[in-house]
ZAMARSE-358528 format. One record per residue: chain; x, y, z of N, C-alpha, C, O, CB in turn. Coordinates in steps of 0.02 Angstrom, whole numbers, plus 50000, padded with zeros to 5 digits. Glycine has a CB too. Example, Ala and Ser with C-alpha at 12.3 -4.5 7.8 and 13.67 -1.06 7.14 Angstrom:
<pts>
pt chain=A, n_c1=50660, n_c2=49716, n_c3=50390, ca_c1=50615, ca_c2=49775, ca_c3=50390, c_c1=50660, c_c2=49835, c_c3=50390, o_c1=50712, o_c2=49834, o_c3=50423, cb_c1=50565, cb_c2=49776, cb_c3=50452 .
pt chain=A, n_c1=50642, n_c2=49888, n_c3=50354, ca_c1=50684, ca_c2=49947, ca_c3=50357, c_c1=50645, c_c2=50002, c_c3=50394, o_c1=50670, o_c2=50057, o_c3=50402, cb_c1=50704, cb_c2=49970, cb_c3=50286 .
</pts>
This chain:
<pts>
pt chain=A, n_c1=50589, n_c2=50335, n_c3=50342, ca_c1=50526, ca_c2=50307, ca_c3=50323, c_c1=50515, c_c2=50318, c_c3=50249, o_c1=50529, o_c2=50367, o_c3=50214, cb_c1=50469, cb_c2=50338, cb_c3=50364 .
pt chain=A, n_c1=50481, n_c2=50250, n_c3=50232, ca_c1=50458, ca_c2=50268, ca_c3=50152, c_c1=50389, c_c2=50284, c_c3=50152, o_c1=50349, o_c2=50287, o_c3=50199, cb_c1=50468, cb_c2=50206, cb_c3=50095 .
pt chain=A, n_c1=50382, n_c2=50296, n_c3=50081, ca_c1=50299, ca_c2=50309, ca_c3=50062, c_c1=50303, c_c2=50280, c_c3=49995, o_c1=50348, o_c2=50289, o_c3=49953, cb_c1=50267, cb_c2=50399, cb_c3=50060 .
pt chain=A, n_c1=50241, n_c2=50237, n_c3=49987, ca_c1=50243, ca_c2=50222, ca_c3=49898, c_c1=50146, c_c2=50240, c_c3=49914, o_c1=50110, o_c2=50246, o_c3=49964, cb_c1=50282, cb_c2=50103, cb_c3=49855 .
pt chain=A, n_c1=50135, n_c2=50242, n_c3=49835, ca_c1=50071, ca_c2=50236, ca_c3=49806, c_c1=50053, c_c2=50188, c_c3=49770, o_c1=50082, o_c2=50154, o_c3=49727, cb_c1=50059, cb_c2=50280, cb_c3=49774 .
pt chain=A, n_c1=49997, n_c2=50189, n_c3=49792, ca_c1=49976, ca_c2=50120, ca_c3=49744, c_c1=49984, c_c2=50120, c_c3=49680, o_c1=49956, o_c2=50162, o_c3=49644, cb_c1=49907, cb_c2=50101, cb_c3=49745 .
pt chain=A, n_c1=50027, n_c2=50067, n_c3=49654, ca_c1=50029, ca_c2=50067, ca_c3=49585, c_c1=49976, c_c2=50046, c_c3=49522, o_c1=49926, o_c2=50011, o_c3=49523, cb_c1=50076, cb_c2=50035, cb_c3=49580 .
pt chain=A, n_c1=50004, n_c2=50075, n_c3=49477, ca_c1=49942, ca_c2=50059, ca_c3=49416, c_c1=49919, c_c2=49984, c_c3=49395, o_c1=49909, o_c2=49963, o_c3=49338, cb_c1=49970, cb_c2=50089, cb_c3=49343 .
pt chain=A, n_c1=49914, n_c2=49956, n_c3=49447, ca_c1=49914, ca_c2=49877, ca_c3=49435, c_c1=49857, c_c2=49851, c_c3=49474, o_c1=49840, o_c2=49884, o_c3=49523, cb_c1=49983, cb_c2=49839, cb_c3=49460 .
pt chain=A, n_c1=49823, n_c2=49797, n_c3=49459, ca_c1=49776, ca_c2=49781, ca_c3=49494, c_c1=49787, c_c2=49729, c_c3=49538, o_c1=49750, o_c2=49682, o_c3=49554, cb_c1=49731, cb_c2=49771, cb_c3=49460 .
pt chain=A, n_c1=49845, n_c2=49744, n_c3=49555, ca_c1=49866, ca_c2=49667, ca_c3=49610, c_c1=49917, c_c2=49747, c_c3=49672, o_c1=49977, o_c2=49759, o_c3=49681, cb_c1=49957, cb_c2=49563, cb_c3=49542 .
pt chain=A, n_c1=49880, n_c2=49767, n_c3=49686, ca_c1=49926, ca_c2=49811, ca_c3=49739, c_c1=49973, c_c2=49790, c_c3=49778, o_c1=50027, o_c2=49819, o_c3=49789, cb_c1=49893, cb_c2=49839, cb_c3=49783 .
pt chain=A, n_c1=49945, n_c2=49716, n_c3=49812, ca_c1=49975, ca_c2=49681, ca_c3=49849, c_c1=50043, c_c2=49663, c_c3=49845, o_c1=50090, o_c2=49675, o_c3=49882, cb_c1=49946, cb_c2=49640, cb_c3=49850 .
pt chain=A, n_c1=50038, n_c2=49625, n_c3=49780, ca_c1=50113, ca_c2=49605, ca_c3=49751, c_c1=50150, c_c2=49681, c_c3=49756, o_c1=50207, o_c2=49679, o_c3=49778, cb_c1=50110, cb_c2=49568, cb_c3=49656 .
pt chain=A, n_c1=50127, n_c2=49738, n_c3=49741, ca_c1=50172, ca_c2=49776, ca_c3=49729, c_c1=50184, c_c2=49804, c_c3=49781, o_c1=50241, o_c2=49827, o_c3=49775, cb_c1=50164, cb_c2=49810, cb_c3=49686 .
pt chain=A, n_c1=50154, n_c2=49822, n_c3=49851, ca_c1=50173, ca_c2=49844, ca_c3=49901, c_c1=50233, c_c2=49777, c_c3=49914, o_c1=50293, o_c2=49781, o_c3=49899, cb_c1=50108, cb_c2=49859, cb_c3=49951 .
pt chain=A, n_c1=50204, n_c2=49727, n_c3=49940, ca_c1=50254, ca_c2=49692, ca_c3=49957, c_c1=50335, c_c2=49694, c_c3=49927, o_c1=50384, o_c2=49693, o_c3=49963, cb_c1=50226, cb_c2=49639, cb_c3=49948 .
pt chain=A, n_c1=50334, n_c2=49696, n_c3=49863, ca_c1=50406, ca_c2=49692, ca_c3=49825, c_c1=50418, c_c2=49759, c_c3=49851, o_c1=50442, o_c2=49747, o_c3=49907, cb_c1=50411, cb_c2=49681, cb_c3=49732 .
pt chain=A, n_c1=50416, n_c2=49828, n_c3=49844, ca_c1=50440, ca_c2=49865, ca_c3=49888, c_c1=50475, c_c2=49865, c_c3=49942, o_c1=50534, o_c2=49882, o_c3=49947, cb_c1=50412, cb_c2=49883, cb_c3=49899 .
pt chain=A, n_c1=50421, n_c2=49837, n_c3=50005, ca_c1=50448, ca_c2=49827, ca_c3=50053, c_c1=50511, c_c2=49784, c_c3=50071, o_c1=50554, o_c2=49795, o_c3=50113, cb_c1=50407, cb_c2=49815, cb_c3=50077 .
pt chain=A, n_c1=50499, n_c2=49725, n_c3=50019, ca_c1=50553, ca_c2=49688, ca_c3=50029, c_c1=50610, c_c2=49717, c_c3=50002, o_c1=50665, o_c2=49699, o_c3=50020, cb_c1=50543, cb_c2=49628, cb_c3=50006 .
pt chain=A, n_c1=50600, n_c2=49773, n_c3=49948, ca_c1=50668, ca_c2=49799, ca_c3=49934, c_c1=50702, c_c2=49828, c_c3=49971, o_c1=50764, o_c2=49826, o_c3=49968, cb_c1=50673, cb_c2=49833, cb_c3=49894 .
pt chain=A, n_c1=50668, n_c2=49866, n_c3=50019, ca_c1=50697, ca_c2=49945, ca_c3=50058, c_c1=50713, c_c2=49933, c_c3=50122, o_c1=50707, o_c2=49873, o_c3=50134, cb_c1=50641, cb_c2=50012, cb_c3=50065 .
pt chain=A, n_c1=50733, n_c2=49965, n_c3=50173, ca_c1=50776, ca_c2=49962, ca_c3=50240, c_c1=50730, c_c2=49985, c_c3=50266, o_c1=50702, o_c2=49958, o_c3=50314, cb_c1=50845, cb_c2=49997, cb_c3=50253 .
pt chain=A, n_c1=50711, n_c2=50043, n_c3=50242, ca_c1=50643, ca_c2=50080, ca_c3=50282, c_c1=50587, c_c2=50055, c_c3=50316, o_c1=50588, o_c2=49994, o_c3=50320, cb_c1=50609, cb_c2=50113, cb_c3=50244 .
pt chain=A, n_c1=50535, n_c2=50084, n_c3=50344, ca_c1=50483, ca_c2=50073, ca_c3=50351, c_c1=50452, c_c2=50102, c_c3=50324, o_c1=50461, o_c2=50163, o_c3=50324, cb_c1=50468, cb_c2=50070, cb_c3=50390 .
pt chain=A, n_c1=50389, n_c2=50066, n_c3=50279, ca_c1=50358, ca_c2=50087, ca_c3=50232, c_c1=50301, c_c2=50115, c_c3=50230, o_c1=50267, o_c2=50072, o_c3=50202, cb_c1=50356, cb_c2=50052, cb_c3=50203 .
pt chain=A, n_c1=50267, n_c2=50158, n_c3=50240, ca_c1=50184, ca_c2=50180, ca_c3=50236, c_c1=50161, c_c2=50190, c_c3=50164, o_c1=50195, o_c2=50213, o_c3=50118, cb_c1=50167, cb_c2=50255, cb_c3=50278 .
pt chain=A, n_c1=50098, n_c2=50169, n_c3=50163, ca_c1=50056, ca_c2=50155, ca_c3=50093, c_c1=50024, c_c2=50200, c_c3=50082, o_c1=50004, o_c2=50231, o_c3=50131, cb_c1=50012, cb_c2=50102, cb_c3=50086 .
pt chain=A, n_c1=50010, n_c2=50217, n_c3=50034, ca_c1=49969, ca_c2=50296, ca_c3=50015, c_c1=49935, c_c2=50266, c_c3=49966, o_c1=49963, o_c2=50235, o_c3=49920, cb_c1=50015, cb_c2=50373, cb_c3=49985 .
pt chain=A, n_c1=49851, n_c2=50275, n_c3=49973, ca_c1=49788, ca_c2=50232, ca_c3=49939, c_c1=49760, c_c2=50307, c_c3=49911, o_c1=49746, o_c2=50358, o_c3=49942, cb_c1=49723, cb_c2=50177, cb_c3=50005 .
pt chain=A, n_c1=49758, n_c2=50293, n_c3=49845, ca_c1=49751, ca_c2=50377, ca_c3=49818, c_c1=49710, c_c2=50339, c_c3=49752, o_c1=49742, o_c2=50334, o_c3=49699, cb_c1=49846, cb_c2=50437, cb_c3=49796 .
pt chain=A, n_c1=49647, n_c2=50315, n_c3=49754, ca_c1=49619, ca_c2=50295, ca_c3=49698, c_c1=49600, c_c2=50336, c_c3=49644, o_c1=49580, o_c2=50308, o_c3=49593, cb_c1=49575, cb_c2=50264, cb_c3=49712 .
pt chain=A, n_c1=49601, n_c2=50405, n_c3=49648, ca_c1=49577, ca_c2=50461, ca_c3=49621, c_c1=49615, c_c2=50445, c_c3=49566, o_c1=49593, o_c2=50429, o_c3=49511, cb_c1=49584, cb_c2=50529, cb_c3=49655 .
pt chain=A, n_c1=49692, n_c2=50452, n_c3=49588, ca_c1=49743, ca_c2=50466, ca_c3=49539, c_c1=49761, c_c2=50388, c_c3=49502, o_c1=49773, o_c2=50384, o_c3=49442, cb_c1=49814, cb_c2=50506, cb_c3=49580 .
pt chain=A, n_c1=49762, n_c2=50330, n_c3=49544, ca_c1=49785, ca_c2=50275, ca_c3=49509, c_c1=49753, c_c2=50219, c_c3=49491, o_c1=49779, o_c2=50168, o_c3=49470, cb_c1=49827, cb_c2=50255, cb_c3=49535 .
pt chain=A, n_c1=49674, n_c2=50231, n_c3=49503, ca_c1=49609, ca_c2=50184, ca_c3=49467, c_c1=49608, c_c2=50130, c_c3=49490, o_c1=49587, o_c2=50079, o_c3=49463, cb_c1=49609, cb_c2=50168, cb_c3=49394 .
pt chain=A, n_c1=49642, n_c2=50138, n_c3=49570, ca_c1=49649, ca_c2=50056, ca_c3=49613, c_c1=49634, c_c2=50082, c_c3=49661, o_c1=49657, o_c2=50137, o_c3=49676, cb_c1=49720, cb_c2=50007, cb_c3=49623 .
pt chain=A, n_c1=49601, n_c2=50055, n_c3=49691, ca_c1=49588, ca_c2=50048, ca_c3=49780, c_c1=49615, c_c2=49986, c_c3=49802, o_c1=49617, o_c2=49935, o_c3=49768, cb_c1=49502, cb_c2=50046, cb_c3=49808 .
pt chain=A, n_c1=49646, n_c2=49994, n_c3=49883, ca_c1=49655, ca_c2=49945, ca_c3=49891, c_c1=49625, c_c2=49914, c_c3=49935, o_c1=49623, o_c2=49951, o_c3=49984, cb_c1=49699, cb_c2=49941, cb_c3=49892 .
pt chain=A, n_c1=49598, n_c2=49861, n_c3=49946, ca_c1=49550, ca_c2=49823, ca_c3=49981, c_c1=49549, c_c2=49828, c_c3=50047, o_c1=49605, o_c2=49839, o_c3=50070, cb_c1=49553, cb_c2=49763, cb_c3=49969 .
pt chain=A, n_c1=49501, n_c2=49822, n_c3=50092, ca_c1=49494, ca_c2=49811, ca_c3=50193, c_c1=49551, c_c2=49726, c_c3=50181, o_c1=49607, o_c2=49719, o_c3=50207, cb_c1=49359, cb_c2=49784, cb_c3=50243 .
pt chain=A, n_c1=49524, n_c2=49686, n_c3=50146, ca_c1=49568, ca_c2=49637, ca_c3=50149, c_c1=49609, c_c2=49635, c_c3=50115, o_c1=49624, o_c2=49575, o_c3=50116, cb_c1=49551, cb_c2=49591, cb_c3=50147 .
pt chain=A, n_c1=49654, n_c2=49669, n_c3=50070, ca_c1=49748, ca_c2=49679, ca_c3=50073, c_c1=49760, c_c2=49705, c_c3=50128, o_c1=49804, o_c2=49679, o_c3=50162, cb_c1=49789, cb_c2=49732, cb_c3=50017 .
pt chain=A, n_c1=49727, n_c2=49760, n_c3=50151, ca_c1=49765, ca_c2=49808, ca_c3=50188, c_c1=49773, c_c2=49732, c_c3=50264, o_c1=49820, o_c2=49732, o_c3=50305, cb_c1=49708, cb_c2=49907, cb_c3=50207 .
pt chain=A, n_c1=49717, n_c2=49679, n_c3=50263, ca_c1=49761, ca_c2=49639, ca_c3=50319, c_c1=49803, c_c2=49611, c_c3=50313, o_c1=49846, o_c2=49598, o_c3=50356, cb_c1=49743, cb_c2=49600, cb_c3=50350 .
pt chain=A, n_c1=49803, n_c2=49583, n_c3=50227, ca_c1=49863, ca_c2=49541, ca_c3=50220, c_c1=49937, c_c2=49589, c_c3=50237, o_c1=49987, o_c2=49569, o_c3=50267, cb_c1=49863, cb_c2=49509, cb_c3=50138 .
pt chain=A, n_c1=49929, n_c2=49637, n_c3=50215, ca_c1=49975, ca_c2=49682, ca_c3=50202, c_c1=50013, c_c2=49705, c_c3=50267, o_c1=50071, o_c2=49726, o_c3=50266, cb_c1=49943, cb_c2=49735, cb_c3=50168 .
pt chain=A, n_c1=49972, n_c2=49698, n_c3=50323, ca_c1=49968, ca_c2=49721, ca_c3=50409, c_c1=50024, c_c2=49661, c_c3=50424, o_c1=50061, o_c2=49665, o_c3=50473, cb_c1=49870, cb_c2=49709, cb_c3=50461 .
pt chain=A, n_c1=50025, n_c2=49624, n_c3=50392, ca_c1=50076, ca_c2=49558, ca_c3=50408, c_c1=50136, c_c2=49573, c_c3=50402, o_c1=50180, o_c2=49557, o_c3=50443, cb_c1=50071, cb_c2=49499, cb_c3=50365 .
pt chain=A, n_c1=50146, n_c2=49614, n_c3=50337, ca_c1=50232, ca_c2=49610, ca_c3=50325, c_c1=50266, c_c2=49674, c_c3=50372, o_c1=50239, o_c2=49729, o_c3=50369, cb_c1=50255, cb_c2=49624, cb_c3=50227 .
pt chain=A, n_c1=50327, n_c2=49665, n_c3=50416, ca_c1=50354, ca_c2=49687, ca_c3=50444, c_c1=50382, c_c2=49769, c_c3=50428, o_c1=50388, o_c2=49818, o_c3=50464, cb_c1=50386, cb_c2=49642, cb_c3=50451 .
pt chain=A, n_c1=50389, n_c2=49763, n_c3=50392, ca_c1=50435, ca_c2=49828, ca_c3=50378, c_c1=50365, c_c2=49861, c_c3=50323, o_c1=50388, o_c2=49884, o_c3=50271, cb_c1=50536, cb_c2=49806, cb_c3=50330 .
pt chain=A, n_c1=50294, n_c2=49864, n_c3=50327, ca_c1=50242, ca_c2=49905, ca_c3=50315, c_c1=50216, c_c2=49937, c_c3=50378, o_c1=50188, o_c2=49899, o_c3=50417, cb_c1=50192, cb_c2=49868, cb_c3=50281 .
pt chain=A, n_c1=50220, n_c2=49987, n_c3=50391, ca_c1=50212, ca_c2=50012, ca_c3=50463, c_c1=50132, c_c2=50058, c_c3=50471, o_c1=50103, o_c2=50067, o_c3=50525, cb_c1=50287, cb_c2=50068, cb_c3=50479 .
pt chain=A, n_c1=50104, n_c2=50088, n_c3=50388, ca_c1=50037, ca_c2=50108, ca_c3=50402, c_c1=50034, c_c2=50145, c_c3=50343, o_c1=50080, o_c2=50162, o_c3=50306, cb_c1=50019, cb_c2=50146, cb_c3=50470 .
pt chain=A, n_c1=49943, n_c2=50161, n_c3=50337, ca_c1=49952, ca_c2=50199, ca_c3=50263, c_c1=49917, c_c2=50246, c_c3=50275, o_c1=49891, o_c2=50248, o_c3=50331, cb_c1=49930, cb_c2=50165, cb_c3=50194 .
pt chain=A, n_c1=49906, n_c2=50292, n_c3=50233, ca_c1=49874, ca_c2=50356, ca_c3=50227, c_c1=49823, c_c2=50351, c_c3=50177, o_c1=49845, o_c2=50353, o_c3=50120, cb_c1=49921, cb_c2=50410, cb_c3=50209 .
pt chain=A, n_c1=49759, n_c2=50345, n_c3=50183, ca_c1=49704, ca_c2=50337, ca_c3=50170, c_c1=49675, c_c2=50379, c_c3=50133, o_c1=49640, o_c2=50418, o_c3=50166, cb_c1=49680, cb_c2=50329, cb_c3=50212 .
pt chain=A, n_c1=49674, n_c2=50395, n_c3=50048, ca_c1=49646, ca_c2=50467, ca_c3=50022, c_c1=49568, c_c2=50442, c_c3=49975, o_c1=49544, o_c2=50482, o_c3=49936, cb_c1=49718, cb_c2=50513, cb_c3=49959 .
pt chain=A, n_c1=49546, n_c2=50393, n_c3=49983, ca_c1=49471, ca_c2=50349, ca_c3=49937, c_c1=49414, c_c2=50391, c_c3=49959, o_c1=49361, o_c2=50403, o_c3=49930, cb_c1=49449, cb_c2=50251, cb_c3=49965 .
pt chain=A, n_c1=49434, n_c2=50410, n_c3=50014, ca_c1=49340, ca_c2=50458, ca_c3=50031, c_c1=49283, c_c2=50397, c_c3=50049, o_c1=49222, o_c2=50401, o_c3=50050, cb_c1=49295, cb_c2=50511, cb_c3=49934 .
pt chain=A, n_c1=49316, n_c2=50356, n_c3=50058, ca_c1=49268, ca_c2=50254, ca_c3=50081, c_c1=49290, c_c2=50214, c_c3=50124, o_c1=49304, o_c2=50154, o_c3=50114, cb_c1=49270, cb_c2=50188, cb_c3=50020 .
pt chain=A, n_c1=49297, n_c2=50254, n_c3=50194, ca_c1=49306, ca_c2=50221, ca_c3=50240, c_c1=49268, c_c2=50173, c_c3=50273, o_c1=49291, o_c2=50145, o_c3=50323, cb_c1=49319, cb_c2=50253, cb_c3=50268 .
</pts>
């Protein structure tokens, strides 16, 4: 299994996805806005629920 964090970008999306599509793994997302000045949205996280090889994320925003 992988883990990425949201990157310093304001399109998370694109960047989870290119990940995933790189790796063999299954991927879980780690939403850590503290550290990377992005949250990622209720709606990425559905688009995101789509791609296959993203399997779940770990939630650190304190804004559920």
């Amino acid at each position: 299994m992988s883990s990425t964090v949201t990157t310093y970008t304001p399109q998370p999306y694109w960047s989870a996805t290119a990940i995933a599509d790189a790796v063999t793994r299954p991927v879980i997302l780690y939403d850590v806005p503290s550290r990377t000045g992005v949250a990622i949205a209720p709606e990425t996280y559905a688009e995101l629920a789509k791609h296959p090889n993203i399997n779940g994320i770990k939630e650190a925003s304190g804004n559920l």
